[in-house]
N, C-alpha and C positions, 0 to 999 in steps of 0.2 A: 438870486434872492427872491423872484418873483413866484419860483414855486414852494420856498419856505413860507412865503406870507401867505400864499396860497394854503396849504398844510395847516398851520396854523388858525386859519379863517377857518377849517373846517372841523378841527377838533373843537372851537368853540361853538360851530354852532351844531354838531353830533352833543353837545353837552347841555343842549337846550331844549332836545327833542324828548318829547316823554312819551317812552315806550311801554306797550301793552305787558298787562301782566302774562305770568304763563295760561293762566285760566282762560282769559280774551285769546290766546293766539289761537288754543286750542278749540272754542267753541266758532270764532270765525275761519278757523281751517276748516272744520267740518261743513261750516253754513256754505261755505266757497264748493267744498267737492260737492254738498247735495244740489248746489244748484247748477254747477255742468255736467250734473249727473241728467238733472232734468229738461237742459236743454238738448241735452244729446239725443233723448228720449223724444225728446218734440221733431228734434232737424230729422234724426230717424223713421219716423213715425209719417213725417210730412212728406219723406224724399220716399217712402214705399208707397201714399197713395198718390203722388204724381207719378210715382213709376207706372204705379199700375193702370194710374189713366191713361198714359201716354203709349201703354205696351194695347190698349183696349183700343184707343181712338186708329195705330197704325197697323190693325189686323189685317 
């Protein structure tokens, strides 16, 4: 019985949640990829001039 009350508890509360339109999902889909777009860009960027220090400092 305990996981029908369970079940139950939760299509009540999936019925209280208010979900983004399709327009919000797609505008914060994109916001989301442009910006692991540009940390990639940072960690990348960061991890070739420590490289390159680190490849300079053990010549």
């Amino acid at each position: 019985m305990k996981a029908l009350d369970f079940l139950r508890e939760v299509q009540v509360e999936l019925a209280k949640v208010v979900w983004p339109t399709r327009d919000q999902t797609i505008r914060l889909t994109f916001i989301v990829i442009f910006v692991a777009i540009m940390v990639a860009f940072f960690v990348g960027g960061l991890d070739y001039i420590l490289t390159t220090i680190n490849s300079y400092l053990y010549r």
